[in-house]
Backbone as numpy.savetxt, mean C-alpha at the origin, in Angstrom:
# Nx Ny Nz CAx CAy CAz Cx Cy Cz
24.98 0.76 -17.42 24.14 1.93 -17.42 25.03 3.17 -17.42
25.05 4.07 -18.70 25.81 5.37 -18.10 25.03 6.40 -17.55
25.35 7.87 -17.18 25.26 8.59 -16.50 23.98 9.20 -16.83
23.57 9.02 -17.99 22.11 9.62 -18.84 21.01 8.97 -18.38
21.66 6.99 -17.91 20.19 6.28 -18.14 19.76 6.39 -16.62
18.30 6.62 -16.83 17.77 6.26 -15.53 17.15 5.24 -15.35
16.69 4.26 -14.24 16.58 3.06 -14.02 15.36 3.06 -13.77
14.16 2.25 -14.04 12.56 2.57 -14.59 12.14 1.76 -13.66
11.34 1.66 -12.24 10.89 0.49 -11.58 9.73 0.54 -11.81
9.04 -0.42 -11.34 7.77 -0.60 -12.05 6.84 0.43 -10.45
5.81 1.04 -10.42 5.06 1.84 -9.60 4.64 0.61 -8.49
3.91 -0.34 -9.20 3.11 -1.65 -8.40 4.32 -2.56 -8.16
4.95 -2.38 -7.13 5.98 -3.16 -6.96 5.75 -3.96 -5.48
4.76 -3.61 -4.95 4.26 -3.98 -3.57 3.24 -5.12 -3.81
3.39 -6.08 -2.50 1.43 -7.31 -3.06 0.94 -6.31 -2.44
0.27 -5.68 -2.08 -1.13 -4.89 -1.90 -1.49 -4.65 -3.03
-2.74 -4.63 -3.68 -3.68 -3.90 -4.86 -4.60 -3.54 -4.35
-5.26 -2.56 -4.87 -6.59 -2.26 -4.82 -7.59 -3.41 -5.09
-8.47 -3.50 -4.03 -9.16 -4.76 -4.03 -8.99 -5.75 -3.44
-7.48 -5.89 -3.09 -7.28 -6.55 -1.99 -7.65 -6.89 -0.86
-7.84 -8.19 -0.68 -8.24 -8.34 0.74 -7.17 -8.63 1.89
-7.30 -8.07 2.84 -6.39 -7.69 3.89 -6.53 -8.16 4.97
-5.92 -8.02 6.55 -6.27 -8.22 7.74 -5.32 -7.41 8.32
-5.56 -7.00 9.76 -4.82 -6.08 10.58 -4.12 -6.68 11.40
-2.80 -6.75 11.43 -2.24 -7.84 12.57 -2.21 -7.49 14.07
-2.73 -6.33 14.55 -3.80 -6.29 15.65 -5.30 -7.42 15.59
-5.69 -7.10 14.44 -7.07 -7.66 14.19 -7.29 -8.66 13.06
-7.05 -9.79 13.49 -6.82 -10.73 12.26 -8.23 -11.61 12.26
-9.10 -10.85 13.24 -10.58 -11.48 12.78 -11.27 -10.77 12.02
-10.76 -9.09 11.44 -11.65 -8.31 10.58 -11.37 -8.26 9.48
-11.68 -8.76 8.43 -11.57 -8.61 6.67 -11.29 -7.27 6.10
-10.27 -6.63 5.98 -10.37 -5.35 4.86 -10.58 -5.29 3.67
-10.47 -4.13 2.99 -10.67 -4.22 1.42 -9.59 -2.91 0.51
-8.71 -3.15 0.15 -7.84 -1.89 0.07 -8.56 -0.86 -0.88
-8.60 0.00 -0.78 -9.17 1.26 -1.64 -8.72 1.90 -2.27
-7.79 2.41 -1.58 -6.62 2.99 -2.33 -5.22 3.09 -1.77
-4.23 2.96 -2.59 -2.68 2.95 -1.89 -1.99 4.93 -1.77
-2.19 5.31 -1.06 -1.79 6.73 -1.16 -0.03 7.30 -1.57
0.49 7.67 -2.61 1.60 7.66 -2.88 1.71 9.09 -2.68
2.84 9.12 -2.70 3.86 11.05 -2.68 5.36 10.83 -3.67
5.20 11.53 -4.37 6.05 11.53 -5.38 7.39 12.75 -5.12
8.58 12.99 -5.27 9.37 13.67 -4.59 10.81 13.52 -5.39
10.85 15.05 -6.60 12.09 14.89 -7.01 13.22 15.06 -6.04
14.55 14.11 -5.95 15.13 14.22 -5.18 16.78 14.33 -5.88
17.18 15.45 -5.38 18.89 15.34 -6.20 19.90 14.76 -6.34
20.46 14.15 -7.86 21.43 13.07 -7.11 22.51 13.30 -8.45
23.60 14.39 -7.54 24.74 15.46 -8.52 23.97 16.49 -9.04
24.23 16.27 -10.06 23.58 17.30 -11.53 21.92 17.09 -12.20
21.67 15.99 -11.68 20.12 15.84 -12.05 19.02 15.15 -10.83
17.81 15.51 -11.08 17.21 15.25 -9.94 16.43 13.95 -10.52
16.26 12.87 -9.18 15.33 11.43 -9.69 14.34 11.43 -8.85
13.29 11.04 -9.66 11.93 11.25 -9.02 11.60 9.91 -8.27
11.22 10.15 -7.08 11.06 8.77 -5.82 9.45 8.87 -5.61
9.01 7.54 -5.62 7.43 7.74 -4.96 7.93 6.96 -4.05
6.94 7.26 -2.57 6.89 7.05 -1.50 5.16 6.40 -1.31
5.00 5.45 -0.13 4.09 5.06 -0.47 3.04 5.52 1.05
2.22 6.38 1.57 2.44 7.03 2.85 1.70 5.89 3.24
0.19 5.17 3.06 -0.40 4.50 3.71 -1.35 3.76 2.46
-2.39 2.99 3.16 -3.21 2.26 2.40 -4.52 2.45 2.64
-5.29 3.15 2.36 -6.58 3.01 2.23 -7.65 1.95 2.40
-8.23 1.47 3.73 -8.78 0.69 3.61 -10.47 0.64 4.31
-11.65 -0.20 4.01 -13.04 0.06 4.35 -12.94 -1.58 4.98
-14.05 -1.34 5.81 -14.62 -2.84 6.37 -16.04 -2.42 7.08
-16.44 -3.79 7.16 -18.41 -3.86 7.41 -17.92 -4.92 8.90
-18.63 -3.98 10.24 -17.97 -4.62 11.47 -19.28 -5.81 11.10
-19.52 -6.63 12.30 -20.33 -7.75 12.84 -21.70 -7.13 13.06
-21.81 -5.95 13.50 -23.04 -4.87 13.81 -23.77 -4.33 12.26
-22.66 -4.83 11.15 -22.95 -3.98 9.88 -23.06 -2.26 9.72
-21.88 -2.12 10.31 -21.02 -0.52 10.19 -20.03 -0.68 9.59
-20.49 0.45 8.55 -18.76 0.54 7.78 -18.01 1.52 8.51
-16.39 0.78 8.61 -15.54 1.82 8.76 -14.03 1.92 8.01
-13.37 2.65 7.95 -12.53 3.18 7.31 -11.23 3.33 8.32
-10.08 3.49 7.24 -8.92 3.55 7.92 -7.66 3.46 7.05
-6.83 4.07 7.36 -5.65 4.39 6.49 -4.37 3.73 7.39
-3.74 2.87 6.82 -2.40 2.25 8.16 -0.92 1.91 6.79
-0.44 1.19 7.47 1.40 1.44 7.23 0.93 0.00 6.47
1.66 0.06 5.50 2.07 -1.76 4.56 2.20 -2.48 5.68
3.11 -2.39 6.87 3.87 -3.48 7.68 2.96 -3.33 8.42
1.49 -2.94 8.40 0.35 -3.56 9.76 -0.36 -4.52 9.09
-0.69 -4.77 7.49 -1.32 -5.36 7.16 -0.65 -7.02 6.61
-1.75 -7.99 6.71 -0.65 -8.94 5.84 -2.21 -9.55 5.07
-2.04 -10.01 4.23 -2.86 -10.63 3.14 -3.88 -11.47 3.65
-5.31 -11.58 3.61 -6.71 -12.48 4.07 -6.06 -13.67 3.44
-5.97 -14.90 4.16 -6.25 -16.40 3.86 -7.42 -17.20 4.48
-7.83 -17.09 2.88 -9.08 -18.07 2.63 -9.29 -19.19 3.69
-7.95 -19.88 3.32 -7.96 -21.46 3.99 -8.17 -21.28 5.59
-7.74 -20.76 5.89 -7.61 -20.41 7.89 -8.77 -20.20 8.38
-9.50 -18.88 7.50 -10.78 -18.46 8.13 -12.17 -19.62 8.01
């Protein structure tokens, strides 16, 4: 790579998607649903030219309690880990 090329990662580089189903590792009896992944984008300087970094702040997520209330909530990648089917 010389000094011109910049290196292209792909945006969706995380397992979370939208649509995803989730769990809270506080709360691994409540089902989430991801909504949206909230990013921040941030040219950052590196020498003579600046490279653009997305950051990923939180995840967007809805759930329907046992009472049938929706609620909402935005948390960190590393609280959530992926719904398995087989367990529940």
């Amino acid at each position: 790579m010389t000094d011109t090329e910049i290196k292209v990662t792909p945006i969706n580089k995380y397992w979370i998607k939208v649509g995803s189903e989730v769990v809270h590792r506080d709360h691994p009896g409540r089902k989430m649903y991801v909504d949206r992944i909230v990013r921040q984008s941030r040219n950052i300087k590196e020498g003579d030219y600046s490279k653009k970094h997305i950051f990923v702040l939180g995840i967007d997520c809805h759930w329907i309690d046992a009472d049938g209330k929706y609620g909402s909530g935005r948390f960190l990648t590393m609280e959530l880990i992926a719904y398995d089917h087989e367990q529940q």
